[in-house]
N, C-alpha and C positions, 0 to 999 in steps of 0.2 A: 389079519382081520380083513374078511373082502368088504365087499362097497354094502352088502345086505344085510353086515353087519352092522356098520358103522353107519347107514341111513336108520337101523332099529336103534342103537345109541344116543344119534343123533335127536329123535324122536322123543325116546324117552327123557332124556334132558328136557325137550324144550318142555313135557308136559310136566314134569316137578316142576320147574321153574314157573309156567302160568299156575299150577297149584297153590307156589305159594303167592304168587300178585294175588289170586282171589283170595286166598285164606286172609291176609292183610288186609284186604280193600272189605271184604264182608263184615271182617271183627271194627274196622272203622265204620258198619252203615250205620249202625244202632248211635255211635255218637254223632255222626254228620245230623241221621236226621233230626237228634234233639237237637240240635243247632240250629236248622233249620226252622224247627215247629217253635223258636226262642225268640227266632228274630221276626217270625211270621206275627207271633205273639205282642213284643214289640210295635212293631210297625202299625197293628192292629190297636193300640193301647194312645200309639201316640195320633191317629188318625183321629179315632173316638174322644180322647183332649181337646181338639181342635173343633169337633162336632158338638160335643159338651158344653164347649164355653161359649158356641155361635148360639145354639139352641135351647139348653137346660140352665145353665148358671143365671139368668135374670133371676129364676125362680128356686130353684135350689142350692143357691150360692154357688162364687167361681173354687172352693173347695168340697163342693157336696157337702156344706156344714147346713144347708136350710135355712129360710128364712121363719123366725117366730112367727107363726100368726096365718104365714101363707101356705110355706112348703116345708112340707117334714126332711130332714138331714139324711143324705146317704150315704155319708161318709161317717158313721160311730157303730158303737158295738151292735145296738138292737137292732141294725138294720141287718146284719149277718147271721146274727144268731135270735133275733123273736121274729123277727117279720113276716115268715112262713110260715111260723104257725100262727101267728095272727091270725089270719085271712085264709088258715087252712088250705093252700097253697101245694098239691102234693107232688111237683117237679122240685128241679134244682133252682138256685136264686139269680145264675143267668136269665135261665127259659121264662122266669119271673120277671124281668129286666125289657127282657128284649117284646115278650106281650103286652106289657103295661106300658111302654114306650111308643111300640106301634100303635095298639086301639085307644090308649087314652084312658082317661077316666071321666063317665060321665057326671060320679060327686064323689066328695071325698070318704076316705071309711072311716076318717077321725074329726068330724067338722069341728069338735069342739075344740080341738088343738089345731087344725091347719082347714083353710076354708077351700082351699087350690085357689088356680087363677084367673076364676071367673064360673062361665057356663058354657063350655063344660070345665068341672073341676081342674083337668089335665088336657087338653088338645093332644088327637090322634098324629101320632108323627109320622106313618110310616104311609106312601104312595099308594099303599094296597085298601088304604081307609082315608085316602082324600089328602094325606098328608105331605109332606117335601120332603122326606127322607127316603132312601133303597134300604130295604132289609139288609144289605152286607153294613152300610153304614149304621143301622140300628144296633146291631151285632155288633160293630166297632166300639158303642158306644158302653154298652154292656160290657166289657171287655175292660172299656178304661173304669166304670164302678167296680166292678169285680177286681182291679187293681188295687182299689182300699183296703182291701181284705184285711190285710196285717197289718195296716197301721192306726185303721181303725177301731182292732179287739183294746188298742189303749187306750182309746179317747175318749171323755165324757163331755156329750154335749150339753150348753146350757141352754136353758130357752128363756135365753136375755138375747136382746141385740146387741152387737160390739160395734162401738162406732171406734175406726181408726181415725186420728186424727183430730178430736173432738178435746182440742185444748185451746183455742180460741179465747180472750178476752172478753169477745162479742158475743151475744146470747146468739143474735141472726149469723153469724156465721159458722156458728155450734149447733144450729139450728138444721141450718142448711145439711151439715155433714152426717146429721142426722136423717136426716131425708132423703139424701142420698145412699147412706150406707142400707135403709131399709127395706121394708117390702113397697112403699110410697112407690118407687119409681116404675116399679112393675104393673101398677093399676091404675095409675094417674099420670097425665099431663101436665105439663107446670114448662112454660117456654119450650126454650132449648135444654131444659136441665133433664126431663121425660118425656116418654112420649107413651105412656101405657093408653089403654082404651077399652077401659072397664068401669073406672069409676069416674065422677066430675073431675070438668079441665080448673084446676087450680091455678091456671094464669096471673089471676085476677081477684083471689079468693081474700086476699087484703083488702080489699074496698067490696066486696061483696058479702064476706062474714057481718061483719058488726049489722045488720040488717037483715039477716037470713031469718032469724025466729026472733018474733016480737020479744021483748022482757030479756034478753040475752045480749050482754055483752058481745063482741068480739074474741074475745078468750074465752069467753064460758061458751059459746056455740062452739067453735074448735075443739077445745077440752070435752064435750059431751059427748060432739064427733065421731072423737079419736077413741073416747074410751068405753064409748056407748052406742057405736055408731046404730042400732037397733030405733033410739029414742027418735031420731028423726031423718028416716030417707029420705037422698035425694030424691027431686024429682025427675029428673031424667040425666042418662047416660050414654056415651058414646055408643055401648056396645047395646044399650037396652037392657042391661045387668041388675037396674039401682032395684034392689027390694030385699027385705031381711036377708040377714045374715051371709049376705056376701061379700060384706066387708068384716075379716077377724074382730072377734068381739073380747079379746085377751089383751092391748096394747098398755091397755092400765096396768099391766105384772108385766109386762116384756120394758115398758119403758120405765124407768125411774120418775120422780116429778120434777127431779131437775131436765131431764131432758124430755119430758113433756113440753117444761113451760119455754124451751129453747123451739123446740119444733117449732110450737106456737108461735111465737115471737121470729120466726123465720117465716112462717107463715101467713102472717099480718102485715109485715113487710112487700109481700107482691101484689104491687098495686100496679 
């Protein structure tokens, strides 16, 4: 064999052999790249967690389960499966996600179940509408709802409030957990415990109530408040908010009258 032989040999070898690296490495792209769009997914999933519980969970709970009264739940079935056609809605329930995140909502589409959290119902999040958020981070956050997906076709939400922890002795300290666990803190002030700035600062609402409306107790002005707030607005509010129905007008069915009369009695208490 002369040398123009064995350089054509030579040749031919090495191109089977790069044949087959490429055959191998190509039939590997298709898994690399779901690998890759997994972990991009991921990464995207756990960003938007982080963004969700700085931004969204005062108002729609740190599980997307919603607050009764204020913000509707994004983490249960009809949020997956009606909410699009609710509101007639003719994209997918990301591009749904990431719009209503960004502009906001100026009132709610369900005031008689959820009032939002203030005026405007929802605040625009996204920089392009005055907001503190970037579009990739909206997107991230879209990303971690859209994670509910499957674990929410199981869930039935109720529209009570769960108070964890609400086994106390004390009414004011059953009271308090109450207060805490609910939409209260998102709207009102009350010390160091809130800081919301929508509705009256309750600092001081224990030496203030019993005197608010002539003929009224202390607990009877609280209790008509809370479960009526319509009967008598405040007059004025941090945000300039106080006037009908901006305080949920359902807390009489979300709360029991045992934890009515505890709120109250935690509420009487801050003096």
């Amino acid at each position: 064999m002369n040398r123009v032989q064995i350089e054509i040999s030579l040749g031919m070898i090495f191109v089977l052999i790069s044949s087959v690296f490429l055959f191998r490495y190509a039939s590997q792209e298709e898994m690399r790249m779901k690998e890759m769009a997994a972990a991009e997914q991921a990464q995207a999933i756990e960003v938007g967690a982080s963004l969700f519980e700085n931004n969204c969970s005062g108002c729609h709970g740190k599980q997307g389960q919603g607050i009764p009264g204020l913000c509707p739940p994004l983490n249960d079935k009809f949020f997956f499966t009606g909410r699009l056609s609710e509101i007639g809605w003719g994209g997918t329930l990301e591009d749904y996600i990431i719009a209503t995140v960004s502009s906001g909502r100026a009132v709610s589409t369900r005031p008689d179940k959820y009032v939002g959290g203030g005026k405007p119902a929802m605040p625009s999040w996204s920089d392009q509408f005055g907001g503190p958020l970037r579009p990739d981070q909206i997107r991230d956050i879209a990303k971690f709802v859209m994670n509910w997906e499957a674990t929410a076709m199981e869930q039935v939400v109720l529209e009570t409030i769960a108070v964890p922890g609400e086994t106390s002795n004390d009414p004011v300290e059953r009271g308090k957990a109450i207060y805490v666990a609910g939409p209260c803190v998102g709207c009102h002030t009350l010390g160091t415990l809130s800081s919301g700035a929508i509705g009256p600062n309750l600092t001081h609402i224990g030496s203030d109530a019993p005197t608010a409306e002539p003929g009224q107790t202390g607990e009877e002005f609280l209790y008509n408040s809370i479960t009526n707030p319509n009967l008598v607005v405040a007059p004025d509010c941090p945000s300039g908010a106080c006037s009908p129905n901006v305080m949920p007008q359902n807390f009489g069915e979300v709360y029991t009258k045992e934890q009515l009369n505890d709120l109250i009695a935690f509420l009487l208490a801050q003096k």
